[in-house]
C-alpha positions in Angstrom: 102.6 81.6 81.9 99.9 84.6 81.9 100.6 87.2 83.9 98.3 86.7 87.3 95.1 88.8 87.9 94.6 91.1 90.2 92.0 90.9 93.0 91.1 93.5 95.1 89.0 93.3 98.5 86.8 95.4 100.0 87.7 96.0 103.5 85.9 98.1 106.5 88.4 97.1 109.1 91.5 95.3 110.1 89.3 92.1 110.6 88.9 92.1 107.0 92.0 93.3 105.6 93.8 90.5 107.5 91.0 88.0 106.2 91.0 89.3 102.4 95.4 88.8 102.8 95.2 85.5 104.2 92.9 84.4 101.0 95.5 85.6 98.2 93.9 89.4 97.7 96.7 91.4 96.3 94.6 94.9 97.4 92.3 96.3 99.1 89.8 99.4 99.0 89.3 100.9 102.6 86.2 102.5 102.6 83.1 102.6 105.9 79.5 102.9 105.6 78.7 100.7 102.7 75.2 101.6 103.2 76.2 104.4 101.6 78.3 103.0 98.9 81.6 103.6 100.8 83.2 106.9 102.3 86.8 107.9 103.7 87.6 105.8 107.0 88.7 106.7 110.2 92.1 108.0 110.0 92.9 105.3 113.1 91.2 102.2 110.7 93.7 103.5 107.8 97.5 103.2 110.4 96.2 100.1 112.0 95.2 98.6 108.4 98.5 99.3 107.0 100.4 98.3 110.3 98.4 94.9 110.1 99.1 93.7 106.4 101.5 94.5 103.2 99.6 94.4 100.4 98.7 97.9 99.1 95.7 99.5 100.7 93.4 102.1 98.4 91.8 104.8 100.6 88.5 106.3 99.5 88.0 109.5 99.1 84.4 110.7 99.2 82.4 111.8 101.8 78.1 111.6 100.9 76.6 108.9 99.2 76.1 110.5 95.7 78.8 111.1 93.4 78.8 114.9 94.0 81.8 116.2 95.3 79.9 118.5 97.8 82.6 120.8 99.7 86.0 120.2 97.9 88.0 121.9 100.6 86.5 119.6 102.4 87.9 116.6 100.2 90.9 118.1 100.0 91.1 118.3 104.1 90.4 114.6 103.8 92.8 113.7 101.3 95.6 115.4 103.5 94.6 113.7 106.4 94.7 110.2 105.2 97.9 111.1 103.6 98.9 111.7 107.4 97.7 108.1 108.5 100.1 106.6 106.0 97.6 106.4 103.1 99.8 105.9 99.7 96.7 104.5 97.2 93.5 106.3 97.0 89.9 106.2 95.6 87.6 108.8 94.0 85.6 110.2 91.4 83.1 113.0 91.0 80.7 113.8 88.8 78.6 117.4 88.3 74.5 117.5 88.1 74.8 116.7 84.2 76.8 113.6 84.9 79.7 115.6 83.0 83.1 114.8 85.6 84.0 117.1 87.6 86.9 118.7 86.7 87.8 121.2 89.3 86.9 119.0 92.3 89.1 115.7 91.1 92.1 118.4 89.5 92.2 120.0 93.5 91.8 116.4 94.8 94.4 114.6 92.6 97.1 117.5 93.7 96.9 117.1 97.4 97.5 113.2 96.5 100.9 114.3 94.4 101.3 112.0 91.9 99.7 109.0 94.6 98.2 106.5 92.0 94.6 106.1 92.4 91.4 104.6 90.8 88.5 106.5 89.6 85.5 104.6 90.9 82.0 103.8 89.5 80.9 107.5 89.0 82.0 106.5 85.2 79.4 104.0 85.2 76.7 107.0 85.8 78.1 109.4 83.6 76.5 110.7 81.0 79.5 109.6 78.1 82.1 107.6 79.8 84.3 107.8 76.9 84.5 111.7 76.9 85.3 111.1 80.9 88.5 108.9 80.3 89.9 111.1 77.7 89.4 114.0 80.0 91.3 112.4 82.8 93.5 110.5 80.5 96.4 112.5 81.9 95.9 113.3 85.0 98.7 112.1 87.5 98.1 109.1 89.1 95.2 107.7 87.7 96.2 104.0 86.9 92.5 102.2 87.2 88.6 102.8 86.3 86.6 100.5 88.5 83.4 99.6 86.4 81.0 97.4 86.5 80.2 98.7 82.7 76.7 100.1 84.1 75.1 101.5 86.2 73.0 98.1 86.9 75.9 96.0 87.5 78.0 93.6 85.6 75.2 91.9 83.9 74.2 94.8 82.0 78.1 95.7 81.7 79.5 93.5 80.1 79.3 94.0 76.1 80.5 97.8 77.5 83.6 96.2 79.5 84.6 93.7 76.5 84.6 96.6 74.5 86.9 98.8 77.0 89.1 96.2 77.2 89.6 95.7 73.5 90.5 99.5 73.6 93.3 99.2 76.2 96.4 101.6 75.1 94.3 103.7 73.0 94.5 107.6 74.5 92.0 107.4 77.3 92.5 103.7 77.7 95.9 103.3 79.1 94.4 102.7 82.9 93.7 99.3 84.2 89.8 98.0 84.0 88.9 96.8 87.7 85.7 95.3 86.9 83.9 95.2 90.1 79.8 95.5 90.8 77.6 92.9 90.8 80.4 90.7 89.7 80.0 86.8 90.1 82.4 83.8 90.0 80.7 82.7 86.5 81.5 86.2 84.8 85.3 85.7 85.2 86.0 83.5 82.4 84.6 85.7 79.6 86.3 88.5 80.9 89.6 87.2 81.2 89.3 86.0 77.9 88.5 89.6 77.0 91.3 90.6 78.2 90.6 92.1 81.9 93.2 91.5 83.9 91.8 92.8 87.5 89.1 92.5 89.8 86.7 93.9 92.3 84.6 92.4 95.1 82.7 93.4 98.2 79.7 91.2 99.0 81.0 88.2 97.3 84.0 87.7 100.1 81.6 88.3 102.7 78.8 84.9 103.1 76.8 86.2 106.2 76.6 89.8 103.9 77.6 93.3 104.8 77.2 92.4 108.5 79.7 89.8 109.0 83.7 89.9 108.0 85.3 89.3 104.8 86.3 85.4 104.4 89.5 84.3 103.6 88.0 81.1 101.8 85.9 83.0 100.3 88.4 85.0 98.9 90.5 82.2 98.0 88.1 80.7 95.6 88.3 84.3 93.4 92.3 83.6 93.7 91.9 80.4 92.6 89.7 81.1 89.9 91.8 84.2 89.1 95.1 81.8 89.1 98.1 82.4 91.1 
């Protein structure tokens, strides 16, 4: 039997982390203010999240729309205090004006985290060479997933880059999981799974009245079911 896929949920409160559970996700990404792409939560929304369900919770880390890391000791402040809230997963990524990663901001980040695993989000899909960006962070502690839609447009565009990425897994740079996530559809799973992805990302698509109404467990359990397990 193939190992199951992973799903993973968007969720802005404990409405929709209980919600995303309930439909089979096996994770979810905390973030607020999606109008902005998603920022750190309340340190209140991360200890009642984790009190309310038991399936790994990924904080983010990132505090202006923008992929800039803007103050890092501000970051780093943040970091510690989700840390505090009983955050053990995180979310982040930063990127300088050239679209070159930002080493010095993710290296101060990633050491406040201490080993924590986190993903580094869709900054690689605005980066200027995404393949110089993973062998730069190919080491650093804690980094187990790139979420990518493979462009900056979204999956559609993505998807000869993500086939690609996938056939690459293990090589140095490679060794993280692809989360594909982005624009992503119900009728883009099959191709991908048959290129070997083996997790996914979605926001919008649990959510049928949009970014104004809660996450739907039926909704999510149609990606489950389509996912398997």
């Amino acid at each position: 039997m193939s190992k199951r896929a992973v799903l993973e949920v968007i969720a802005l409160d404990v409405e929709d982390a209980v919600a995303a559970q309930a439909g089979g996700a096996d994770r979810l990404e905390l973030v607020t203010d999606m109008a902005a792409d998603g920022l750190t939560p309340a340190a209140s929304t991360v200890t009642a999240i984790r009190a309310a369900v038991d399936i790994p919770v990924r904080v983010m880390i990132r505090l202006a729309d923008g992929f800039a890391a803007g103050a890092v000791e501000r970051l780093v402040a943040a970091a510690r205090e989700m840390r505090e809230a009983g955050a053990e997963e995180f979310v982040l990524g930063f990127l300088d004006a050239d679209g070159q990663v930002d080493l010095a901001a993710v290296e101060r980040v990633a050491a406040e985290l201490e080993g924590c695993r986190w993903t580094f989000h869709r900054a690689i899909d605005h980066a200027t060479d995404r393949d110089t960006v993973r062998k730069q962070l190919a080491d650093f502690p804690g980094l187990d997933t790139y979420l990518t839609a493979g462009s900056a447009e979204g999956v559609d565009a993505g998807l000869p880059v993500l086939c690609a990425e996938a056939a690459r897994r293990g090589e140095p740079g490679y060794g993280q999981q692809l989360l594909v996530g982005g624009g992503l559809r119900l009728e883009h799973v099959p191709g991908l799974l048959d290129a070997g992805v083996d997790a996914f990302h979605i926001g919008g698509a649990a959510r049928p009245e949009g970014w104004t109404g809660p996450v739907s467990a039926e909704a999510v359990a149609r990606w489950r079911t389509v996912l398997g397990g």
